[in-house]
PQR file of N, CA, C, O and H, with PARSE charges and radii, in Angstrom:
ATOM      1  N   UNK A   1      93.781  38.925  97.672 -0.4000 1.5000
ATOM      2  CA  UNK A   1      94.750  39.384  98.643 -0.0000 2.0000
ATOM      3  C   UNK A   1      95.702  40.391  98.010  0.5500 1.7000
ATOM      4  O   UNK A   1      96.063  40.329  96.835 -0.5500 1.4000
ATOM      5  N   UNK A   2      96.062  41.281  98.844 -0.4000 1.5000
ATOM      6  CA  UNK A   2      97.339  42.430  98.426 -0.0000 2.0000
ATOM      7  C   UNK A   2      98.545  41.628  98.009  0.5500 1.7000
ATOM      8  O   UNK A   2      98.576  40.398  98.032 -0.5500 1.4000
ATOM      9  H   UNK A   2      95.769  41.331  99.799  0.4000 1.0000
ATOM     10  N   UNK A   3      99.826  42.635  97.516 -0.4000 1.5000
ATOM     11  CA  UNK A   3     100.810  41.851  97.070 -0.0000 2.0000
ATOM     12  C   UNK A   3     101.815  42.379  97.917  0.5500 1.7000
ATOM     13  O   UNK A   3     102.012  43.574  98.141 -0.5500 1.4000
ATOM     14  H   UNK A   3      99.801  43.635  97.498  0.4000 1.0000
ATOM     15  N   UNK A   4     102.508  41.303  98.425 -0.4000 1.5000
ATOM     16  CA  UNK A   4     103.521  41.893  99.181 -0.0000 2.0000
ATOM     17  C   UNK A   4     104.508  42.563  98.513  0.5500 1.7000
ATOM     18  O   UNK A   4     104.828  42.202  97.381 -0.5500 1.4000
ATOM     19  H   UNK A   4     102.348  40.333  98.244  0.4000 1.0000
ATOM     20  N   UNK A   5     105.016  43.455  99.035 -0.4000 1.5000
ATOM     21  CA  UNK A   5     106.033  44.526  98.254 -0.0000 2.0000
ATOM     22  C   UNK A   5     107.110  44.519  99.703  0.5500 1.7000
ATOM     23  O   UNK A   5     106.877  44.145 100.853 -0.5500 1.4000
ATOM     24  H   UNK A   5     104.756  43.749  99.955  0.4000 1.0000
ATOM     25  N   UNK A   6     108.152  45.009  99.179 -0.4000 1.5000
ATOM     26  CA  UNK A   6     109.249  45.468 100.257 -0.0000 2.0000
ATOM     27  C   UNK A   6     109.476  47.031  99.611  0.5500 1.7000
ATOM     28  O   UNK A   6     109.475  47.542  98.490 -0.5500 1.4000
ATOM     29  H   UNK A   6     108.341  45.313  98.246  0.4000 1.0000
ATOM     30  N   UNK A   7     109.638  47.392 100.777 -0.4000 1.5000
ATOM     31  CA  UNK A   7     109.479  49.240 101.069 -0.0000 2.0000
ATOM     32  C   UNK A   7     110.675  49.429 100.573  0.5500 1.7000
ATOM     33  O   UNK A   7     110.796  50.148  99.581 -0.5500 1.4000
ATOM     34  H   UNK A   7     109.639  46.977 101.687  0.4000 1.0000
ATOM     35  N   UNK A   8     111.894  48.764 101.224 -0.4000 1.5000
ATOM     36  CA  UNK A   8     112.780  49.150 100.909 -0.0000 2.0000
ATOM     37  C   UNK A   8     113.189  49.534  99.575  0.5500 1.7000
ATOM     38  O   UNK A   8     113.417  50.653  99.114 -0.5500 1.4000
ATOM     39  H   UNK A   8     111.796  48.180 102.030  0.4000 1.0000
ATOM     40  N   UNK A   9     113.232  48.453  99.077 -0.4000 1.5000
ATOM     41  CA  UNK A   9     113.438  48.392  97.728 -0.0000 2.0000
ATOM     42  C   UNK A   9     112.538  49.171  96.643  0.5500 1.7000
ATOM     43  O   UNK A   9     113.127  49.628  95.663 -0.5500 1.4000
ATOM     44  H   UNK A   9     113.047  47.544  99.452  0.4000 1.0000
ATOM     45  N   UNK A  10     111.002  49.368  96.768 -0.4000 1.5000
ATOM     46  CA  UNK A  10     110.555  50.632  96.323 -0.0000 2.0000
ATOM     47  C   UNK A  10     111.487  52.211  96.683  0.5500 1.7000
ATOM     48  O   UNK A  10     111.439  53.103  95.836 -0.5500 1.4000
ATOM     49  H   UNK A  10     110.523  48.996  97.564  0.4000 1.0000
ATOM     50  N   UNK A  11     112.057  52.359  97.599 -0.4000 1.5000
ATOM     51  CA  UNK A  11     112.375  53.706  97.787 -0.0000 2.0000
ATOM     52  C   UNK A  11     113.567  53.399  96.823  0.5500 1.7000
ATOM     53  O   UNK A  11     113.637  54.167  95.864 -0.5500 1.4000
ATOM     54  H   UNK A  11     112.096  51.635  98.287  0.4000 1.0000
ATOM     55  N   UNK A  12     114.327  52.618  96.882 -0.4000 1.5000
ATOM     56  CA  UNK A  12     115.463  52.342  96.079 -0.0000 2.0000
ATOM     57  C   UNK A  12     115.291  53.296  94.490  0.5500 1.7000
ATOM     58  O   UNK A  12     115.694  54.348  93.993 -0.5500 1.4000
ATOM     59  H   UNK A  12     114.270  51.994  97.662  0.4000 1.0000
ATOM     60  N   UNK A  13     114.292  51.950  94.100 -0.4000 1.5000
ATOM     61  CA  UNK A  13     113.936  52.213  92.938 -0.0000 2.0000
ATOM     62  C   UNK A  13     113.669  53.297  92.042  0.5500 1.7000
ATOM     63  O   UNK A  13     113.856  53.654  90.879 -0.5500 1.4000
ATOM     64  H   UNK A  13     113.965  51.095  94.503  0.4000 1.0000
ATOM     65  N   UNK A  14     112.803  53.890  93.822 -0.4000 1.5000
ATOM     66  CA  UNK A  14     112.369  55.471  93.338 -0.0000 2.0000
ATOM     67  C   UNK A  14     113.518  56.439  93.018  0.5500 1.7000
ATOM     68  O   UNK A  14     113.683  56.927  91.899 -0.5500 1.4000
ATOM     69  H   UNK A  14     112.651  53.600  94.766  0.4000 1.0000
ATOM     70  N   UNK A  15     114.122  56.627  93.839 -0.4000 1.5000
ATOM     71  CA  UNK A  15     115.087  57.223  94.101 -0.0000 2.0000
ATOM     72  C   UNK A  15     116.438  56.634  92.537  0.5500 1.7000
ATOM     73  O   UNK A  15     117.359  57.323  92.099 -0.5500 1.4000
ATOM     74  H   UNK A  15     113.988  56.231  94.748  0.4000 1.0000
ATOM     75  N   UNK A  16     116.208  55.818  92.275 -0.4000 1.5000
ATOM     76  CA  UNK A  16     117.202  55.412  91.324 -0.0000 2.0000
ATOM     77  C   UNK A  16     116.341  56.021  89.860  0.5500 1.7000
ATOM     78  O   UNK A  16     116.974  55.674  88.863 -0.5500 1.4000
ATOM     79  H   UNK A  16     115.459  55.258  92.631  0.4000 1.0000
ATOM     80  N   UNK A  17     115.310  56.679  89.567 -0.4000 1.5000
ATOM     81  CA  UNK A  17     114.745  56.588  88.911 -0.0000 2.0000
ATOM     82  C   UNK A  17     114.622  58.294  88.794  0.5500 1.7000
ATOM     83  O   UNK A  17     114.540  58.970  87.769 -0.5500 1.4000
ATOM     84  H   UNK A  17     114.796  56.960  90.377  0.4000 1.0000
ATOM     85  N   UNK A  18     114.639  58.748  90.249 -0.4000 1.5000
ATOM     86  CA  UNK A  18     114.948  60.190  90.127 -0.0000 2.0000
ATOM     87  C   UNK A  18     116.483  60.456  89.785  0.5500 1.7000
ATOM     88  O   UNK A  18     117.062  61.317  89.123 -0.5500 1.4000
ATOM     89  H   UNK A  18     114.705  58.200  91.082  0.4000 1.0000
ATOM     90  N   UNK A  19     116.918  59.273  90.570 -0.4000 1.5000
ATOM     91  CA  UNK A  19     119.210  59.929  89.413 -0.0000 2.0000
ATOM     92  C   UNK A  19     118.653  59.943  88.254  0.5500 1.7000
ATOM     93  O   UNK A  19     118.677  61.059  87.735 -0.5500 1.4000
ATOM     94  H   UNK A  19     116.448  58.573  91.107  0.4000 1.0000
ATOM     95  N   UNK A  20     118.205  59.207  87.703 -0.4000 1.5000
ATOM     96  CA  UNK A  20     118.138  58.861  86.261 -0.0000 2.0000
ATOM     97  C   UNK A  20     117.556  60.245  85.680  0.5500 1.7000
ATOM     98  O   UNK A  20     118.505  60.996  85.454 -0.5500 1.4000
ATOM     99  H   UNK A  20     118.185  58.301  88.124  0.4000 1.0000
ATOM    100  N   UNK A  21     116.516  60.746  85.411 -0.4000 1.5000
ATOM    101  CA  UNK A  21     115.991  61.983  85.300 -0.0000 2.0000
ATOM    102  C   UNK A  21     116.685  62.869  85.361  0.5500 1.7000
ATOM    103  O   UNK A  21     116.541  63.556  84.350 -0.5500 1.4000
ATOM    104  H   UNK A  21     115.745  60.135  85.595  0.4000 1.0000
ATOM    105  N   UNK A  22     117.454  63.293  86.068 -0.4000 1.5000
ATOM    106  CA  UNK A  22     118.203  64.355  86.780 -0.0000 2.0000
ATOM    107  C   UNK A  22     119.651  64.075  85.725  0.5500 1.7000
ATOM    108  O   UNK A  22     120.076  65.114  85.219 -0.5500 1.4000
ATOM    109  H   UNK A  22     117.571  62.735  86.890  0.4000 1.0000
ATOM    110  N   UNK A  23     120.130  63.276  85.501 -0.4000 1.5000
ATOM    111  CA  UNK A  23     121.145  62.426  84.986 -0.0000 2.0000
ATOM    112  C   UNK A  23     120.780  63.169  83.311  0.5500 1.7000
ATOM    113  O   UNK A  23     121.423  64.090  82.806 -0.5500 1.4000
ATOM    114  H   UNK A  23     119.786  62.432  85.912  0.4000 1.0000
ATOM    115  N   UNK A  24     119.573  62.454  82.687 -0.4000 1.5000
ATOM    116  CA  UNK A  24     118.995  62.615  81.508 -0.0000 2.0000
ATOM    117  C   UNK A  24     119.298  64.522  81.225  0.5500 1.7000
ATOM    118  O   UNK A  24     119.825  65.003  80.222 -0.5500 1.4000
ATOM    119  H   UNK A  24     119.051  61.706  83.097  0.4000 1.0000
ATOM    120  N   UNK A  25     118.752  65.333  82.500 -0.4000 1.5000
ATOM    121  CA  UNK A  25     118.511  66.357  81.946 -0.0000 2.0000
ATOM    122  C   UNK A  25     119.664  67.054  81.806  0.5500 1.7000
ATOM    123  O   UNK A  25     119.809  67.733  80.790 -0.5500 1.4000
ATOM    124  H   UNK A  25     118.324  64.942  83.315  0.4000 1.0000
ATOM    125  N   UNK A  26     120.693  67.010  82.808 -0.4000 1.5000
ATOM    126  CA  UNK A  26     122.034  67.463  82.799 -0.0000 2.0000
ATOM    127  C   UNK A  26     122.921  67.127  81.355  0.5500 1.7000
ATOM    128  O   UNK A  26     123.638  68.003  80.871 -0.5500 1.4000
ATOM    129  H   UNK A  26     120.575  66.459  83.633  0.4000 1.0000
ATOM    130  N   UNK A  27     122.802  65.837  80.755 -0.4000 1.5000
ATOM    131  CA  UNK A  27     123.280  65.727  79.753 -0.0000 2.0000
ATOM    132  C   UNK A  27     122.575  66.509  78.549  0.5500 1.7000
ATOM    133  O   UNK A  27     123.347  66.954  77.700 -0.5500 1.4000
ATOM    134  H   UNK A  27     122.219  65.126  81.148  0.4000 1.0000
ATOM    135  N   UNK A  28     121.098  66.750  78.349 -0.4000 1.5000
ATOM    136  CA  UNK A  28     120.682  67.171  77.731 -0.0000 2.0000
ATOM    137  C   UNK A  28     121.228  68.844  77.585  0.5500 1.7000
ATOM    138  O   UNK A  28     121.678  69.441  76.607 -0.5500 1.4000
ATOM    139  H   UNK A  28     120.470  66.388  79.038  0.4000 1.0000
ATOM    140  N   UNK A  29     121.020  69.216  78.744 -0.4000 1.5000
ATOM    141  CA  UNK A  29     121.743  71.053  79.175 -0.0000 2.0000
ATOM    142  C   UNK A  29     123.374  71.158  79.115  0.5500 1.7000
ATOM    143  O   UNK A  29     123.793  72.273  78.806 -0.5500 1.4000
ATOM    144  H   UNK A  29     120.655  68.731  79.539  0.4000 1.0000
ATOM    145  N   UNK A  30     124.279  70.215  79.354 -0.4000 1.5000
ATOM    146  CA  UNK A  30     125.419  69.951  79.160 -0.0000 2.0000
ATOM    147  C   UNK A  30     126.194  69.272  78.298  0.5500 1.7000
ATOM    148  O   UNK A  30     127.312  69.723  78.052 -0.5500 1.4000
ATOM    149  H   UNK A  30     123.938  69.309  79.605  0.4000 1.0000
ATOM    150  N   UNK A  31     125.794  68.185  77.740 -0.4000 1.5000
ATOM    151  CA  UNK A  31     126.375  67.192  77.434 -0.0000 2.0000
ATOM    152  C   UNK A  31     126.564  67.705  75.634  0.5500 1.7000
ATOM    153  O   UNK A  31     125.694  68.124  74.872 -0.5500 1.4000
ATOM    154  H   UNK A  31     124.885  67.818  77.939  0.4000 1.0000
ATOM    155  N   UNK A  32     127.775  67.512  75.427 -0.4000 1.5000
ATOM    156  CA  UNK A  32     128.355  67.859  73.800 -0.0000 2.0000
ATOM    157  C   UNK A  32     129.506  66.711  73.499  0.5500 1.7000
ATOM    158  O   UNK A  32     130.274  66.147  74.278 -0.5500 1.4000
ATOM    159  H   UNK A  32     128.482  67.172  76.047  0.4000 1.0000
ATOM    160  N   UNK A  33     129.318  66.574  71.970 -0.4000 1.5000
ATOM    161  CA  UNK A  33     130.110  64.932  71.596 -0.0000 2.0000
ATOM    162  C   UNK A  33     131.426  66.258  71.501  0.5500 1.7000
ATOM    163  O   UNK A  33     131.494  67.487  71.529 -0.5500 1.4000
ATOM    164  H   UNK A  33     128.694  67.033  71.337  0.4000 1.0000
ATOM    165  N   UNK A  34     132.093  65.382  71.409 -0.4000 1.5000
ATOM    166  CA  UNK A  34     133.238  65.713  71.195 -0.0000 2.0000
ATOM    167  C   UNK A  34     134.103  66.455  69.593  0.5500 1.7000
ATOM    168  O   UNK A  34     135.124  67.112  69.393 -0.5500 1.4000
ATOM    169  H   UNK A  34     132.038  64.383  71.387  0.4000 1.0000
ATOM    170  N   UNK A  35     132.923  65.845  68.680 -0.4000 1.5000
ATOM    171  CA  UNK A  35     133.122  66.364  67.663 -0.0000 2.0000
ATOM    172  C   UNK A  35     132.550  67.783  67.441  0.5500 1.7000
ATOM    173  O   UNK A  35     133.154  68.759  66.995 -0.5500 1.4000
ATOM    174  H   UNK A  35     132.093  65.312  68.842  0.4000 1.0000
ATOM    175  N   UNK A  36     131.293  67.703  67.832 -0.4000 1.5000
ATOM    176  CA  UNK A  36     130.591  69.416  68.455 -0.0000 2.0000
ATOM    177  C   UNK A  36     131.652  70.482  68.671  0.5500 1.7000
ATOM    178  O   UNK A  36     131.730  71.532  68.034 -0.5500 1.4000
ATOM    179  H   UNK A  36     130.802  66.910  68.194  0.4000 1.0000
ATOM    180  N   UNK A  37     132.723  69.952  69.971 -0.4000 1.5000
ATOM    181  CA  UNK A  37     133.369  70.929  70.415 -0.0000 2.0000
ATOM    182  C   UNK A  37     134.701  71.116  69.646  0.5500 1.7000
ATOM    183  O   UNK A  37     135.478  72.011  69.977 -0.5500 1.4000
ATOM    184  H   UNK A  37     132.659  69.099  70.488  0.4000 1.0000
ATOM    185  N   UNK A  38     134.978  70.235  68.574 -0.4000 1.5000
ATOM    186  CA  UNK A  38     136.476  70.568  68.054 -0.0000 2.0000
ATOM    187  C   UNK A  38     135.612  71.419  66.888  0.5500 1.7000
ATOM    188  O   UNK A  38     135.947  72.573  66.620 -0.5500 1.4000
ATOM    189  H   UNK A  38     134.346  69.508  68.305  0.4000 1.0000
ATOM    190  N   UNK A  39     134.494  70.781  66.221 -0.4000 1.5000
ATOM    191  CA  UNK A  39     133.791  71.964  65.364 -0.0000 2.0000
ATOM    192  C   UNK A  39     133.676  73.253  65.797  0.5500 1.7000
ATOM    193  O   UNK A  39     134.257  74.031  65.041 -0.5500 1.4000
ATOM    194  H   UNK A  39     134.222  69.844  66.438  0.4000 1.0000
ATOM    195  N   UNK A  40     133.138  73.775  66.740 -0.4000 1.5000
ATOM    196  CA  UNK A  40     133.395  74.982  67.559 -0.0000 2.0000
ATOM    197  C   UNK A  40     134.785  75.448  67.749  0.5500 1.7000
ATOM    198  O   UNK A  40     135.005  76.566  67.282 -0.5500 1.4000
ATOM    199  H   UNK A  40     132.666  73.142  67.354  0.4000 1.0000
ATOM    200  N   UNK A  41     135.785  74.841  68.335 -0.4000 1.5000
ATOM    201  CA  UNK A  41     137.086  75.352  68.585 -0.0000 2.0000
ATOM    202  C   UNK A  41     137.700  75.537  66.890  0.5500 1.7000
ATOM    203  O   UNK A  41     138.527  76.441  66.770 -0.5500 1.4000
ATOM    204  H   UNK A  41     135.606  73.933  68.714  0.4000 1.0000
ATOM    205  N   UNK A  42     137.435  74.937  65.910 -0.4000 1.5000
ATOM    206  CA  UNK A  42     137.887  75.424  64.640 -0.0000 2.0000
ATOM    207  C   UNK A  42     137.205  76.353  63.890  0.5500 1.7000
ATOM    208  O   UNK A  42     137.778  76.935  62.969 -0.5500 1.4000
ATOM    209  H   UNK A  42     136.764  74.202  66.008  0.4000 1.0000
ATOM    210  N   UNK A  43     135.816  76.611  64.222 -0.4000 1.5000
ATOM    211  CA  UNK A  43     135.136  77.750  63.693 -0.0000 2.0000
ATOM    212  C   UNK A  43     135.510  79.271  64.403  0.5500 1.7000
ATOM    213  O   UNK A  43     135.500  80.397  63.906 -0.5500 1.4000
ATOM    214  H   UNK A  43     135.350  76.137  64.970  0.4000 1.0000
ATOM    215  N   UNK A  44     135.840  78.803  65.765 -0.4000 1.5000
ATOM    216  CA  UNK A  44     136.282  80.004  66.380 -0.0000 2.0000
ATOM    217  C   UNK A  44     137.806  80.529  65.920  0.5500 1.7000
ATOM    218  O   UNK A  44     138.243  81.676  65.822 -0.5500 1.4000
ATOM    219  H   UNK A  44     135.848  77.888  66.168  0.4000 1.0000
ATOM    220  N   UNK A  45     138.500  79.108  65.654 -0.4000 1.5000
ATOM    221  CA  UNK A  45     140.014  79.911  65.157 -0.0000 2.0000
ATOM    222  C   UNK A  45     139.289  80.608  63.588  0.5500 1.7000
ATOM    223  O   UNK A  45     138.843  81.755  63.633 -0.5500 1.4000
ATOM    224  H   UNK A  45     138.145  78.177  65.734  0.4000 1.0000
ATOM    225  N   UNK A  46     139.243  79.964  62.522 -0.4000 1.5000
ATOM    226  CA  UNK A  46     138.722  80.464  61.365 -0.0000 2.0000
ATOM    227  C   UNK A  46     138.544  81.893  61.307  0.5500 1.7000
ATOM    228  O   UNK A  46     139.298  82.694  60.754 -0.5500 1.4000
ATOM    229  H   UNK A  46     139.605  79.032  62.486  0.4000 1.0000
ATOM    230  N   UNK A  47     137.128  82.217  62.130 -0.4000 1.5000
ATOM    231  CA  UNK A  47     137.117  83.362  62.231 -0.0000 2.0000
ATOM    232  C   UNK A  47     137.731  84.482  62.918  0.5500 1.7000
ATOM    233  O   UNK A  47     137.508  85.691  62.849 -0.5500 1.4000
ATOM    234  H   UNK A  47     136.515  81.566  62.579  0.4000 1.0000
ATOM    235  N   UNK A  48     139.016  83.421  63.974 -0.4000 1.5000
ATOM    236  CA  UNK A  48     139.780  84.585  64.474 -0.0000 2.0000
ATOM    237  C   UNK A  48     140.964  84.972  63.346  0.5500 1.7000
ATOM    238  O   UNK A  48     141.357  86.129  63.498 -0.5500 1.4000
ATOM    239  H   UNK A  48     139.197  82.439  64.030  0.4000 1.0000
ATOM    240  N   UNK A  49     141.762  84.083  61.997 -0.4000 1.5000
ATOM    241  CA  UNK A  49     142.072  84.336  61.537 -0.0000 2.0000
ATOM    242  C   UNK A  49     141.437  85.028  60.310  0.5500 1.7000
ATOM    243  O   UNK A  49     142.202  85.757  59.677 -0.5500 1.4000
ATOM    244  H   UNK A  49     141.443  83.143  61.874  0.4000 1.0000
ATOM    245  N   UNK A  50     140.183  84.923  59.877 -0.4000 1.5000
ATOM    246  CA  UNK A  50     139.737  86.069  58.810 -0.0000 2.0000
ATOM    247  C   UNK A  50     139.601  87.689  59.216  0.5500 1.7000
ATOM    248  O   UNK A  50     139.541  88.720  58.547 -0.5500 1.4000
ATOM    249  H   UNK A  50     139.562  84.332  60.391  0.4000 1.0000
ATOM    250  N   UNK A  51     139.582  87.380  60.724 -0.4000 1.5000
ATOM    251  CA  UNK A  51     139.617  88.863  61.199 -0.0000 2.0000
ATOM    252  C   UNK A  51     141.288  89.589  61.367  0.5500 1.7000
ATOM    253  O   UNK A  51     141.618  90.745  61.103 -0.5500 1.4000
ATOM    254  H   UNK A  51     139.630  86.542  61.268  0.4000 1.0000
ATOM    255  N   UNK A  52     142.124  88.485  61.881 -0.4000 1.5000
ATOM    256  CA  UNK A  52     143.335  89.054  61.936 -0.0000 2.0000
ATOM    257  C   UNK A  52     143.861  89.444  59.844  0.5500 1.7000
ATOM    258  O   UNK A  52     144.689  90.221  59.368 -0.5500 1.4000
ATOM    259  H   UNK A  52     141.855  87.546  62.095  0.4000 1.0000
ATOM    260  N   UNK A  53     143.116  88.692  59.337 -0.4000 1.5000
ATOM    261  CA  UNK A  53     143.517  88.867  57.565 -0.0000 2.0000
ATOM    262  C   UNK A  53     143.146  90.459  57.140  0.5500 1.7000
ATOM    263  O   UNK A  53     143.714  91.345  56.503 -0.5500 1.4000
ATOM    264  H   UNK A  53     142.444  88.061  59.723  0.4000 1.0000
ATOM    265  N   UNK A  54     141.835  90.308  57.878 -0.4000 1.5000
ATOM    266  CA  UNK A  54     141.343  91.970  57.350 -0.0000 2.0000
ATOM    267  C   UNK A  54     142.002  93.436  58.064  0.5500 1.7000
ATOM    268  O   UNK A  54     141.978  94.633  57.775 -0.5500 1.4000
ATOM    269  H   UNK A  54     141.374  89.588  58.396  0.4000 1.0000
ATOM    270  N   UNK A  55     142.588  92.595  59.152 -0.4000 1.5000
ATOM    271  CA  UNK A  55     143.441  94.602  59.675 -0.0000 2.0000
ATOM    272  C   UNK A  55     144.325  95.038  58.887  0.5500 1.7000
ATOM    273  O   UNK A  55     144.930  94.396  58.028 -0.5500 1.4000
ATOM    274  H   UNK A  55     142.607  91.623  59.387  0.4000 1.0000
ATOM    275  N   UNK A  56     144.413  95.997  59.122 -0.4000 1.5000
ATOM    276  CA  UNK A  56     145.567  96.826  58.297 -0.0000 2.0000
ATOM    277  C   UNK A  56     146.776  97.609  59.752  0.5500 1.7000
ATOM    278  O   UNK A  56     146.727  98.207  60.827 -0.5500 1.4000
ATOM    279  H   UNK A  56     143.922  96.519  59.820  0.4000 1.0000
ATOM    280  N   UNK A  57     147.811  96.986  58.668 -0.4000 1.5000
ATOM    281  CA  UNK A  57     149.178  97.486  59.838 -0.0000 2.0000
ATOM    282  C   UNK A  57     149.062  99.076  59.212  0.5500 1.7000
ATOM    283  O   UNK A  57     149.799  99.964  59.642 -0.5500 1.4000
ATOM    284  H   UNK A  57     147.850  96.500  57.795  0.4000 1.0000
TER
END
């Protein structure tokens, strides 16, 4: 004999399974720790001060 299933709860599932995916990839294309971005915000000052070092008044 077949197994009874409820529909409902398959679409659920499905559907909870496509957030998830969608979820996964956004963090993957977006998602940065926090240490990432203060590394970045201090590499960017750095080099804004080696450049302000090298002008000449």
């Amino acid at each position: 004999m077949a197994e009874i299933v409820n529909l409902k709860k398959l679409r659920k599932d499905k559907a909870r399974r496509e957030r998830e995916r969608e979820a996964e990839a956004n963090r993957l294309r977006f998602g940065r720790t926090k240490a990432q971005k203060a590394a970045d915000k201090q590499a960017k000052q750095r080099e804004g001060r080696s450049i302000d070092d090298k002008k000449l008044d």
